[in-house]
C-alpha positions as a printed Julia matrix, in Angstrom:
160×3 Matrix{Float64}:
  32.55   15.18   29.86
  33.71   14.48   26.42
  32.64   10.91   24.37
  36.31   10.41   22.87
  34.9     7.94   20.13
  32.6    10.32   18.28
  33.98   14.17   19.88
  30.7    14.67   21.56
  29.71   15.73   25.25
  26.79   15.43   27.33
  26.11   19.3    26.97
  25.88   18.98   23.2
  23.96   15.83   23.31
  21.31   17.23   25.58
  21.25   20.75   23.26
  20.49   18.77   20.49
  17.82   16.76   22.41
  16.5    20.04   23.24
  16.38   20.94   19.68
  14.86   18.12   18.47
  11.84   18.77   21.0
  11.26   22.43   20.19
  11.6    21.88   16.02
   9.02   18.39   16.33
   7.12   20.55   18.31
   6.87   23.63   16.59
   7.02   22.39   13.08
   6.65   18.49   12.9
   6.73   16.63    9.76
   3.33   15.68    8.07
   1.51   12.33    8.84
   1.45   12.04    5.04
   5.06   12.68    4.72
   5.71    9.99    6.66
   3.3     7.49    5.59
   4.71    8.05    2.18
   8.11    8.29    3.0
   7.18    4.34    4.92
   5.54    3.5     1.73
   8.5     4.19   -0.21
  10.97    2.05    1.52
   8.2    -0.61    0.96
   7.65   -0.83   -2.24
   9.55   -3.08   -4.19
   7.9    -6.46   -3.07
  10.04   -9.52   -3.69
   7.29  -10.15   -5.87
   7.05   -7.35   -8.62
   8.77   -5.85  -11.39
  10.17   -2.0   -11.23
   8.53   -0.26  -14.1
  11.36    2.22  -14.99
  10.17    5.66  -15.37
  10.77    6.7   -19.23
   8.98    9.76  -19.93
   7.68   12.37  -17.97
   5.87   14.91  -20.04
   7.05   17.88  -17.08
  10.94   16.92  -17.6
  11.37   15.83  -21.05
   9.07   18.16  -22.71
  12.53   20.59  -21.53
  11.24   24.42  -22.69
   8.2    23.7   -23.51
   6.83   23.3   -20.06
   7.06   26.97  -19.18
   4.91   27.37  -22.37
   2.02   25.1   -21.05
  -1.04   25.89  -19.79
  -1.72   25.14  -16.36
  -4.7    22.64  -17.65
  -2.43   20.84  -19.59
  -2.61   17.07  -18.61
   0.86   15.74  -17.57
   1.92   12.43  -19.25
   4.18    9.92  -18.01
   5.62    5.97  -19.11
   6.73    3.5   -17.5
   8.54    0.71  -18.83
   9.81   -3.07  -18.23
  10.86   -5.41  -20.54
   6.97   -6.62  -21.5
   4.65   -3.83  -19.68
   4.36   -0.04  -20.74
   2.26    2.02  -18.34
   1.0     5.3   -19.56
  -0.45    7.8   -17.41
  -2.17   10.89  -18.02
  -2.44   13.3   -14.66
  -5.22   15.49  -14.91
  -5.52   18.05  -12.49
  -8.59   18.73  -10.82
  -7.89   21.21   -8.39
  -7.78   19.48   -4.72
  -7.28   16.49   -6.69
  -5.62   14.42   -9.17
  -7.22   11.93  -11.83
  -4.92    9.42  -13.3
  -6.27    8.14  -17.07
  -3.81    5.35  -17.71
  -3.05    2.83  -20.72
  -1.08   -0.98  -20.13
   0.63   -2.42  -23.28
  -0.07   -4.66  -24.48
  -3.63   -4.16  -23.78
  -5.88   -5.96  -21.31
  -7.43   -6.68  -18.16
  -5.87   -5.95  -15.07
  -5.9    -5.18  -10.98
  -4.51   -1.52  -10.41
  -3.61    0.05   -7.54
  -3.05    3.56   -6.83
  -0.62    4.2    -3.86
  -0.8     7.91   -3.03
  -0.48   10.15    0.27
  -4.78   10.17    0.56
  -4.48    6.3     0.69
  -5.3     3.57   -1.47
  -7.1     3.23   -4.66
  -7.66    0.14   -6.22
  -9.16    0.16   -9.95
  -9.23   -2.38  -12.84
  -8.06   -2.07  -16.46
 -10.65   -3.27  -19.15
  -9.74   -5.22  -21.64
  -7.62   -3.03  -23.78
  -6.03   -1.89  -20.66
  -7.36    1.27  -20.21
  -8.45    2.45  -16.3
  -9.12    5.4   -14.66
  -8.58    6.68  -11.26
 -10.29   10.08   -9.51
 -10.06   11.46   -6.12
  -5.82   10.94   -6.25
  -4.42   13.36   -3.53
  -1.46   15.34   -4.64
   1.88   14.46   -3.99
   3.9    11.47   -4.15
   1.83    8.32   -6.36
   2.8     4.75   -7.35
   1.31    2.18   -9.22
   0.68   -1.22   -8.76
  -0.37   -3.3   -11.82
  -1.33   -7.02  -12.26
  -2.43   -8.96  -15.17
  -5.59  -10.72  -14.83
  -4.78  -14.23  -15.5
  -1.54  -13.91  -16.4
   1.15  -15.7   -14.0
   3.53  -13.03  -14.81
   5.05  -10.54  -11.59
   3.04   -7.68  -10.69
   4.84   -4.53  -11.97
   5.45   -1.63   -9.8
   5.93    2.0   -10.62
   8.74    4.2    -8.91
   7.03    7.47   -6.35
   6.76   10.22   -8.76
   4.96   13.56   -7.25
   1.96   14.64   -9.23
């Protein structure tokens, strides 16, 4: 029997429920995949700012990154109209460590959305912070000021 509004039958609908079994079954998508791929249709709160990504060291560094060792650090910027967020990515093998820089400088609540979970580190109070133990693959950042009453400012998922 034929649906006449979208030129399907019941045969192909129940082939392609059959292939959806055997393909979930036999190859199914990650649990991190799909954590992050919930994360990113989360992330812009009604509360932040979207840092715009502005540099990434791996795109914009054009023919030079065939030339790079594989130690090299990565570096990437985010921007708004008052917050810069630098990042350094150090890689660290199973492992990623994120060495990061607000402007203008000072104290503030970061956290470090990534596919292992959640880390949550402060800047001091020239805005450096650190974060170790960041699991490859898709990262955000969340920043907020201490004290200040301005909107937290969110980074876009970038894979590291």
């Amino acid at each position: 029997m034929t649906d006449e509004a979208n030129g399907t039958d019941e045969a192909d609908e129940r082939l392609l429920g059959a292939l959806r079994t055997v393909v979930g079954a036999a190859d199914p998508v990650p649990t991190e995949v799909v954590e992050a791929a919930k994360a990113s249709l989360t992330w812009r709160s009604i509360d932040a700012e979207l840092a715009e990504l502005a540099y990434d060291s791996l795109l914009d560094d054009g023919l030079l990154v065939g030339t790079r060792s594989e130690s090299s650090p990565r570096s990437l910027t985010f921007e708004t109209a008052d917050v810069t967020v630098e990042v350094e990515v150090v890689d660290m093998g199973a492992h990623r460590r994120l060495l990061g820089q607000l402007v203008p400088p000072g104290p503030a609540d970061i956290q470090v959305r990534h596919s292992g979970g959640l880390i949550r580190v402060g800047a001091d109070e020239v805005g450096r912070f650190t974060a170790a133990g960041v699991a490859p693959g898709p990262v955000s950042l969340r920043c907020r000021v201490t004290g200040a009453g301005a909107a937290p400012v969110e980074t876009p998922w970038v894979v590291v």
